[in-house]
N, C-alpha and C positions, 0 to 999 in steps of 0.2 A: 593823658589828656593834653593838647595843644590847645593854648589861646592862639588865634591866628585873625584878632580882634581888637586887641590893643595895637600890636603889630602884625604885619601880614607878610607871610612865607608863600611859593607860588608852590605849585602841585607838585614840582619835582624834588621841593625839600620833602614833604608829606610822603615821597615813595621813599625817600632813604629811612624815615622812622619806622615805615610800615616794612619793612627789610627787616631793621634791625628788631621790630617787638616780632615778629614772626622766629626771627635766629632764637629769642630767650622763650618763644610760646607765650605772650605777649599776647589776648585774642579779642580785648576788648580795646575801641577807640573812641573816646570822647572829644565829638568835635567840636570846640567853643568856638563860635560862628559869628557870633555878637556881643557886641558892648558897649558903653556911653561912645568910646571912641572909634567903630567903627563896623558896618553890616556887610558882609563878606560873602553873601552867596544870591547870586543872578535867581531872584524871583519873574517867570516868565508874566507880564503883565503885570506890574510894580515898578517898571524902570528906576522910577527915583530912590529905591533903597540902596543900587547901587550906583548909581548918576551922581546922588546927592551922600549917601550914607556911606561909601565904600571907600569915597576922595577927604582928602585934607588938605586947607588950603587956607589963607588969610581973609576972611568972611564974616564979619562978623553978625552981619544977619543967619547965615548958615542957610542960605536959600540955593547956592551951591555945592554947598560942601559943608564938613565939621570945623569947626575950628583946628587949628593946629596943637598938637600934645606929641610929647615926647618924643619932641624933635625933629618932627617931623617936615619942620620945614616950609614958607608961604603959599608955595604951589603947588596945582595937583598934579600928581604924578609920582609924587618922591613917594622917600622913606614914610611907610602909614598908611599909605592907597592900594590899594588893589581891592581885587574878587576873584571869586571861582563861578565861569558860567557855568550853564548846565549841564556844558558838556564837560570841561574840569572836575565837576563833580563825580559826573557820570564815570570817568576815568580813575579818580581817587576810590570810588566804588569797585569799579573792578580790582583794579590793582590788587586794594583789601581782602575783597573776597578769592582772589586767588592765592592768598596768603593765611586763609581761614582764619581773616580779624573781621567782625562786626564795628562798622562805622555806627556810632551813635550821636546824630546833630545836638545839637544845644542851640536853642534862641531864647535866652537868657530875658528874663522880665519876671513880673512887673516894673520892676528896677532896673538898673540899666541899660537902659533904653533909649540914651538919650539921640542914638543915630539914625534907629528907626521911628523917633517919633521926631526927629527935625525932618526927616525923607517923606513923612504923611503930608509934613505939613506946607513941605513945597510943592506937593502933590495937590495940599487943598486949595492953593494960592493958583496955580498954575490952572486949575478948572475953574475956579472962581471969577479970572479974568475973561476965561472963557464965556462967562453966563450959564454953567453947567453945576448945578447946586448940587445936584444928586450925585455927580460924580465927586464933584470936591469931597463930600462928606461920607462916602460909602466905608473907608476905610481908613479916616481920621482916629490920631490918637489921645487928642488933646479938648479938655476940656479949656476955652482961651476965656472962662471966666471963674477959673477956681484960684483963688488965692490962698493955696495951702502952701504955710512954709514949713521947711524940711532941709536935714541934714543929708547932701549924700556924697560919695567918698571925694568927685571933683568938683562939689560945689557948682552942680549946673542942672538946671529940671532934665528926670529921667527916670519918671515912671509913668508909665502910662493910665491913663485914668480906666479901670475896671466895671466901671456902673454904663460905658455908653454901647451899644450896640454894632455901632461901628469896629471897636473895637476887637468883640466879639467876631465881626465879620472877617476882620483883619488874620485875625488870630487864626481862626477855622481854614482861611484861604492861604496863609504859609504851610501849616501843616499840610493839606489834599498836594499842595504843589512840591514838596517834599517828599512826600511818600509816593506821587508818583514818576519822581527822580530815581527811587531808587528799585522800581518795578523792573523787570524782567533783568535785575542785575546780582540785587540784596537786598530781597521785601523788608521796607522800614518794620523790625517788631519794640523797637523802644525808643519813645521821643521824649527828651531832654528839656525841662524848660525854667531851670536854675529855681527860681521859688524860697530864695533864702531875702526874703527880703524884713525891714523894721517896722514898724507901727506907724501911726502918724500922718500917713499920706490921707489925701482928700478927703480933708474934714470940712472945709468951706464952699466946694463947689456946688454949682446948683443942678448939675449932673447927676452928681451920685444923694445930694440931699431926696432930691425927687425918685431917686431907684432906691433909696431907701424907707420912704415913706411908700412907698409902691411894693415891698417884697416885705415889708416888715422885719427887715436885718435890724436889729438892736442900735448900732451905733457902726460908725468909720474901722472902728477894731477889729470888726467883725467880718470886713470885706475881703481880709489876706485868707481865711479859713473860704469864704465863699469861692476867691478866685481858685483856691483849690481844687475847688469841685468842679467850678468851669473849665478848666483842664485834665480835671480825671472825665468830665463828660465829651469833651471833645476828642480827646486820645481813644479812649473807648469807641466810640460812633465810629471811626476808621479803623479798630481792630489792633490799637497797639495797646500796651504798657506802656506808664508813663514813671519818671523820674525827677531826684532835685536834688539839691542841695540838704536841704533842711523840708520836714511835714511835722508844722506844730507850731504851738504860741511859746514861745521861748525854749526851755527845757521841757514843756511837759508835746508828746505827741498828739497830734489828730488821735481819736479813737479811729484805728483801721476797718470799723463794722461802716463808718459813716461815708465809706469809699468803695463799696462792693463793685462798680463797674468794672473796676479792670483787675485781672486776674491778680500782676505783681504790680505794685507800687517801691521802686525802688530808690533808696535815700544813699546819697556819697558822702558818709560823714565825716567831716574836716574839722568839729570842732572838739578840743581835747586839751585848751589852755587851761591846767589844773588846776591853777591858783582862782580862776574865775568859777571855778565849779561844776563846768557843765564837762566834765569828761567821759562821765559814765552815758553820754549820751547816744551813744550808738548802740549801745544794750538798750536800752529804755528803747528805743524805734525796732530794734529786732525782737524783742518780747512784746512789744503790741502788734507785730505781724508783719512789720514791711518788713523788705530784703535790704540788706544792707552791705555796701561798698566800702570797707576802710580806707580811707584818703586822711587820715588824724597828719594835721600842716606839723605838728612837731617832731615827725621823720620822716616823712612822706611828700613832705610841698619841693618840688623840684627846681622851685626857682629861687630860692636859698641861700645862703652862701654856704660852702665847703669847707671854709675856714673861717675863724672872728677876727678878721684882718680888716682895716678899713679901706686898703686898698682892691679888697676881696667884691665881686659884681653878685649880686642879689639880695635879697630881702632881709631881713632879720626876726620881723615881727612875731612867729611864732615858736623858734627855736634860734640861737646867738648863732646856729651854725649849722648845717645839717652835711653829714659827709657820707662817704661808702659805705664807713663804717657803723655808723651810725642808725643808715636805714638799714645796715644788715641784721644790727640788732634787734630791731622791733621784734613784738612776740604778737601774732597775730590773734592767736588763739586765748588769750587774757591780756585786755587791754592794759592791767593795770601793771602787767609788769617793766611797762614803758616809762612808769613814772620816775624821771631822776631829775629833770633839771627845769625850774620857769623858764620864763621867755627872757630872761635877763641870763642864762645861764647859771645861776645860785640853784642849789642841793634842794632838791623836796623830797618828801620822803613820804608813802603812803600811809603813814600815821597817820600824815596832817588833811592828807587828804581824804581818808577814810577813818576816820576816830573813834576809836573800840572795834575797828575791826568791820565797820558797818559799809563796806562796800558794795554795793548794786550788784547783784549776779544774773549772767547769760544765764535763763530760759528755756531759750530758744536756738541753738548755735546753727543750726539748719538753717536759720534767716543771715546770718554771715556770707555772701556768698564770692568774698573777692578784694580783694585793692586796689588802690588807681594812685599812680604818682602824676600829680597835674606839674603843669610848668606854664605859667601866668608870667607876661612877656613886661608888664609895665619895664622892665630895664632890661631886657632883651630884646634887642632892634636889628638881628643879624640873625641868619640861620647858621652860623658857625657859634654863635652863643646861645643860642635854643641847644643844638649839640654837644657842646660844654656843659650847660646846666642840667641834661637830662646824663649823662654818660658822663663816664661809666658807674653813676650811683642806680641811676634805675635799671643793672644788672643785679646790686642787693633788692632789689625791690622782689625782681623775678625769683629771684633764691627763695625771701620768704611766701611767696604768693604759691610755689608749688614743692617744696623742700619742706616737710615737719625736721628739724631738728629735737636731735632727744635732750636741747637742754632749755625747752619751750617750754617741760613739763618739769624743770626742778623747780623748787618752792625756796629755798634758800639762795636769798640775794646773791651774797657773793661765789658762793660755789653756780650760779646762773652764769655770772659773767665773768669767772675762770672758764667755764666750760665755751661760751660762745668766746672767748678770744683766743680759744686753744682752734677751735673752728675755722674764725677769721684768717689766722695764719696759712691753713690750704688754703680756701679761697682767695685769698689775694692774693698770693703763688699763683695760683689758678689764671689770676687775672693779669697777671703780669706776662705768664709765660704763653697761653692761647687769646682771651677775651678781647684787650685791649686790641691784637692786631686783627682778630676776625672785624671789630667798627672800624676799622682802618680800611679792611677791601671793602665794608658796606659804603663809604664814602662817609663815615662819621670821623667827627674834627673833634674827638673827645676833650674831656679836659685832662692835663696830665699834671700828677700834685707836684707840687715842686720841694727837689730835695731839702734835706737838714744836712747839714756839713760845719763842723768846728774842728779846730784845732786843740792836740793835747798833747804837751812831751815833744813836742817837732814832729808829731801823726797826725795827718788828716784821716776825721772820722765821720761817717755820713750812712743815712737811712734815707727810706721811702717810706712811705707808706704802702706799696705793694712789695713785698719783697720778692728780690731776685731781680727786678729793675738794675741795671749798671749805673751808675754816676758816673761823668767826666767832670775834670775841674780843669783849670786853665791858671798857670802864675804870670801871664803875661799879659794880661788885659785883653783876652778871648782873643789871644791871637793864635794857638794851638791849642789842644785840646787831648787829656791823657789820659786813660781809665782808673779811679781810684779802689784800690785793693787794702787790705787788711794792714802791709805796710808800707802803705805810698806816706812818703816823709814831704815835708813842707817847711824850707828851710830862707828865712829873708825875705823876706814879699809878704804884702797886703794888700796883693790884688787877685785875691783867691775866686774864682767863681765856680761852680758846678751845675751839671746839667742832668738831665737824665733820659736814657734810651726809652722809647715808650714799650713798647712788648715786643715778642715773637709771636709770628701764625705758624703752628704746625700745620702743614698742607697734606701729609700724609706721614709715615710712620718716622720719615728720616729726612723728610725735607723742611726746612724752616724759613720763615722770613722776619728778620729783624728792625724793626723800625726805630729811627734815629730821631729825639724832639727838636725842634730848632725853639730854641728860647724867643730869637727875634720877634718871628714870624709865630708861635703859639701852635705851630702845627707839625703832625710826624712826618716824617716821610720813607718810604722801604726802600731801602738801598740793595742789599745782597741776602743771598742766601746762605743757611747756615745746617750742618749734619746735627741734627740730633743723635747722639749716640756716645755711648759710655766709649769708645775705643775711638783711638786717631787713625787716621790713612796716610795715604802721600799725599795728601790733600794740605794748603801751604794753613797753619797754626795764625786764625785773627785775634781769638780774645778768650779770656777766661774765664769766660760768662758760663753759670753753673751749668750742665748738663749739654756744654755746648763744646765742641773740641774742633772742629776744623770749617775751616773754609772752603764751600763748593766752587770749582773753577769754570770756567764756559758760560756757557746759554745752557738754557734747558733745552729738554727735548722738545721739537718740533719749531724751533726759534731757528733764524738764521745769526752768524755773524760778521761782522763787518767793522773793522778797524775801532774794535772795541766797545761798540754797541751789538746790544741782539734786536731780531727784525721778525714778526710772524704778521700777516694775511689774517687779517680779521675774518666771522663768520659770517658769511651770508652779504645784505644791504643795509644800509641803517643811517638816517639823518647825521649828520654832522655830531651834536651832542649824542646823541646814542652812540656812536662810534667813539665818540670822546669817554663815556662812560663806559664802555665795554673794557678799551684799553685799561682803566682806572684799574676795572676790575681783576688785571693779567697785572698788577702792581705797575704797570706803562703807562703810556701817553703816545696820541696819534706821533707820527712821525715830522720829526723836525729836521729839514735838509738844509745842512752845514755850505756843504762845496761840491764844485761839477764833480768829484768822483763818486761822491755819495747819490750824487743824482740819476748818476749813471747807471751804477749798479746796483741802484732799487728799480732802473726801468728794464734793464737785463734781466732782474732775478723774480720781481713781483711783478711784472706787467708785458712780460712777452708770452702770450697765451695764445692757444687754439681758440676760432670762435668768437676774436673782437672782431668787431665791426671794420669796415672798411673805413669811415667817417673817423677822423682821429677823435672826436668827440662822445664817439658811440663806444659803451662796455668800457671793460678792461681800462678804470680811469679809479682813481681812488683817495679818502682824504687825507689830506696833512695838518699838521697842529695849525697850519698857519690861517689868518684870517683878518680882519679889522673890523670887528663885532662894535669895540670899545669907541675909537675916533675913526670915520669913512676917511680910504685912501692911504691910511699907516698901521700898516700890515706890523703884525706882530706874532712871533709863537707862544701856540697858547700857555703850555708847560713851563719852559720856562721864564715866560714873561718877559721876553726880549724884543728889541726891534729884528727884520729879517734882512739881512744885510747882500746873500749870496739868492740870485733871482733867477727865472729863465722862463721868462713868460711868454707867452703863442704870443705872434706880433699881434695879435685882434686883443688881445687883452693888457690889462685886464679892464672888463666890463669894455671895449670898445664895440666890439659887436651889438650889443645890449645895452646903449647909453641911458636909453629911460627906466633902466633894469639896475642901476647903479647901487641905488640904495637899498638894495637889495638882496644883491650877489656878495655875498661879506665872505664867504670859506673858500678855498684853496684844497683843488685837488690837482693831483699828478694825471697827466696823460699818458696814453701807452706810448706817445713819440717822446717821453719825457719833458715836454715842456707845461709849463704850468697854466691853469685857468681857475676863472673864478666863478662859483654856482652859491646861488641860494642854498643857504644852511640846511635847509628844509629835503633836499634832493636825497634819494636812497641811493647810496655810494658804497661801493667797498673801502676796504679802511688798511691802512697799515699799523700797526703799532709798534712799539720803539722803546727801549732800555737798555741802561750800560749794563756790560758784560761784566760778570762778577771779575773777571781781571783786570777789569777797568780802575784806577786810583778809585779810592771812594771818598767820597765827597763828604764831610761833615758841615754841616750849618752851626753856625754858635752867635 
């Protein structure tokens, strides 16, 4: 599950996740869409949910926009804004379903609502001025005479009021406009609409006072079970299944007889804080019949921390820490074997939590039908730390979700977690030596844990936490950089650092790629390739990394070379970023041209063809890293992030020919006469790609 609500990712982070859940079989997607802080998907005929509800900005009527939260900055447009229109959707829809993952939206309410119900309400003002009563109030969410007060988590109204009609109408018209988003692509079969909300709400309004003297509801208590049903009837009437959070007044469930419309009702249960008592509750909802999602936040919440470091980025509140290993452990099949630690980190023990033994038993285990590791963005504001925080622990997620391990089924504690840490050991092997660099060509910026290294006797000794990872350490204030071995000595200095290589990708039986961390920068990057293989060659001896013995030399096959870089002809056409991402994916980057000789002999070698055009502008033209996407007019390569210093631009350019086309034309492709021009990003080009030759010095980052 992605929040893309608190913070907002654009569609092309959403393809790298939908990449990477498809590589582990990954098939379900929870799209959280909405929240106090912001409404994210282009309702056709609703403008204002995304005019008003999709922007953040310094407002404090909120007639424009949301207010500003987490950092987002006084103006719209930054960090916190955006949407996906329909057709973005439409697009994340396919994408999914050509990767056999089920997109399941979330529009999150009664509660948290505070964006689509400030977007009604400049929706009501904005008809109101009008003299258009009927419109103002068709799809209003606010009763503006209930003075109910109430706690909710940012202290600002954000629940919608459930007694007015409107609201109902409101409600009825995202769904029809949803589901028919995602017709002839991925028939909506389950809609999402959170439902974990508390008590309390609209006790004083004279809205729901009058819808409750009119329906005979008992009291305000009683309206969280009602809006239930208003959502199992409306899901129903359109032919889906519907889903939440939570179905029930506290601990105890809805009876499932008093919900017959829709076939499954399915519940993502997260809550399993054991010291409060409600753990056994995901048993309890799958023995009254609904279907039930494991999401328990105490191995499972992805937005976490890793470590209990307080320089460590995410939450704490349900577990002091949650790591690889950690969710590797969970026992899916008996919740209760999970039980070890409160949310303070201190020892619990299921004595205390089942006393005489009287713990809650599955039923039902047929109504289990899955996990979900969510990642809730409040302190995730980047799609390089959405990546971090989900990877590589929700690869343990995948393990438990389709791997029974036979030590799921011991009954004895500790012989349980001898057996799963004898386990752990392959797999994090596993994960060190193929996983980590397979999210590396998916374009994932994982997180990589950072070594342990002490000194003993005059040895430097150091671990990972995945083993088989290298360490480098450095005694000179990272100014070289050495491999640490069994006995690397460390003799006078105390300016010890270490690093650690992130994985290899086995690409086939004997070919490898190694990727190097850069501490600075937080990210891998693949450098060369390496022979898997128990025996040497005459191949020249780089490192002593287990199972690794020699160094491949050259290009690969079907690459060219050229004074030390390799050079290969992308496939086919493809915009600027798709060209940019294809390269990624050959571990390259479009090409970056140094000097006239390089220029030359990629317009000799890639671009003297049969069949261009006469027009030096026609065919046979292709792109390069280079472009000024960032500031108009100062050109940069994308890769490595430099100015471009060596030029040779067609005397019309750049943008001369096309001055009112300026702000426009931002990428840089090569001509077949070798000089260069500048086209909108958008243009389907052939592409060059580019990487050093494995004889090339290799380049460490530290």
């Amino acid at each position: 599950m992605l929040d893309v609500a608190r913070n907002f990712f654009p569609k092309e982070e959403v393809y790298k996740l939908l990449d990477a859940m498809a590589t582990y079989k990954l098939n379900r997607f929870v799209f959280y869409l909405t929240e106090d802080e912001g409404w994210r998907l282009q309702i056709p005929g609703l403008p204002e949910l995304t005019d008003v509800g999709a922007q953040r900005c310094h407002d404090l009527t909120e007639n424009e926009c949301i207010i500003p939260q987490h950092g987002s900055g006084s103006a719209k447009g930054g960090l916190g804004s955006g949407f996906y229109t329909v057709n973005d959707y439409k697009d994340i829809l396919r994408y999914a379903n050509d990767r056999h993952i089920e997109i399941i939206p979330e529009i999150d309410m009664p509660g948290n609502m505070h964006a689509g119900i400030k977007a009604m309400e400049a929706r009501f003002r904005k008809y109101m001025q009008q003299g258009n009563n009927a419109a103002a109030e068709e799809y209003l969410l606010t009763d503006f005479a209930d003075t109910t007060e109430y706690l909710s988590t940012l202290s600002i109204d954000n629940s919608i009021n459930v007694c007015m009609d409107s609201t109902i109408a409101f409600i009825r018209y995202v769904i029809k406009a949803i589901k028919r988003m995602h017709e002839g692509i991925q028939p909506l079969k389950e809609y999402h609409f959170g439902a974990d909300e508390k008590r309390g709400l609209w006790k004083t309004g004279p809205e729901c006072q009058a819808f409750l003297q009119r329906t005979g509801i008992k009291d305000a208590d009683e309206l969280k079970k009602y809006f239930h049903h208003v959502m199992s009837n409306l899901t129903d009437s359109e032919g889906l299944n519907v889903a939440g959070w939570s179905w029930g007044d506290g601990a105890t469930p809805y009876d499932r007889t008093d919900f017959p419309q829709n076939r499954d009702i399915t519940v993502y249960s997260w809550e399993n804080i054991w010291e409060e008592g409600n753990g056994d509750k995901a048993y309890k909802l799958a023995n009254a019949g609904y279907k039930v999602v494991l999401s328990h936040a105490s191995h499972l919440y992805m937005e976490h921390q890793y470590e209990p470091d307080p320089e460590e980025r995410g939450s704490s509140w349900a577990s002091r820490y949650i790591d690889s290993r950690r969710t590797f452990g969970y026992v899916p099949r008996n919740i209760y074997y999970n039980v070890d630690k409160d949310e303070n980190g201190d020892p619990v023990t299921l004595e205390k939590i089942c006393p005489n033994g009287n713990c809650l038993q599955l039923e039902r285990p047929e109504n289990i039908i899955g996990l979900l590791g969510p990642v809730w963005t409040e302190e995730t504001r980047t799609a390089e730390q959405v990546h971090e925080m989900l990877f590589p622990r929700l690869i343990s997620l995948a393990e438990r979700a389709w791997h029974k391990a036979t030590w799921e089924e011991t009954d004895n504690t500790q012989e349980r977690i001898q057996q799963t840490n004898m386990e752990w050991t392959s797999f994090a092997k596993s994960m060190a030596i193929k996983e980590l660099g397979r999210l590396e060509k998916i374009g994932i910026q994982y997180r990589i844990p950072l070594p342990g290294a002490r000194t003993s006797m005059g040895k430097l000794e150091t671990n990972t936490i995945f083993p088989g990872l290298v360490v480098e350490y450095s005694t000179d204030d990272k100014q070289t950089w050495r491999t640490a071995t069994t006995d690397t000595s460390i003799v006078g200095t105390n300016n010890d650092f270490s690093r650690v290589r992130c994985g290899i990708l086995c690409l086939d039986d004997q070919c490898c790629e190694e990727f190097l961390y850069s501490a600075s920068t937080r990210r891998c990057i693949g450098r060369h390739f390496m022979w898997f293989s128990s025996s040497s060659s005459d191949n020249a001896v780089y490192t002593t990394y287990e199972g690794m013995t020699s160094y491949k030399k050259g290009c690969e096959t079907g690459w060219l070379e050229f004074k030390g870089h390799c050079y290969i002809e992308g496939q086919g056409h493809a915009t600027w970023n798709d060209a940019n991402l294809q390269c990624k994916k050959m571990c390259s980057h479009l090409v970056e041209i140094d000097s006239p000789d390089e220029n030359d002999w990629l317009t000799m070698t890639m671009l003297k063809k049969e069949n261009c055009g006469t027009y030096e502008y026609e065919n046979c033209t292709s792109w390069t890293g280079g472009n000024d996407i960032q500031t108009e007019g100062s050109y940069m390569w994308d890769h490595s992030n430099t100015n471009i210093n060596f030029t040779n631009w067609h005397p019309d350019e750049p943008s001369l020919i096309f001055p009112n086309d300026t702000l426009t034309r931002d990428c840089i492709d090569l001509l077949r006469t070798g000089l260069w021009n500048d086209r909108p990003c958008s243009y389907l080009n052939s592409f060059i790609c580019e990487k050093f030759s494995d004889e090339s010095e290799l380049v460490i980052l530290g």
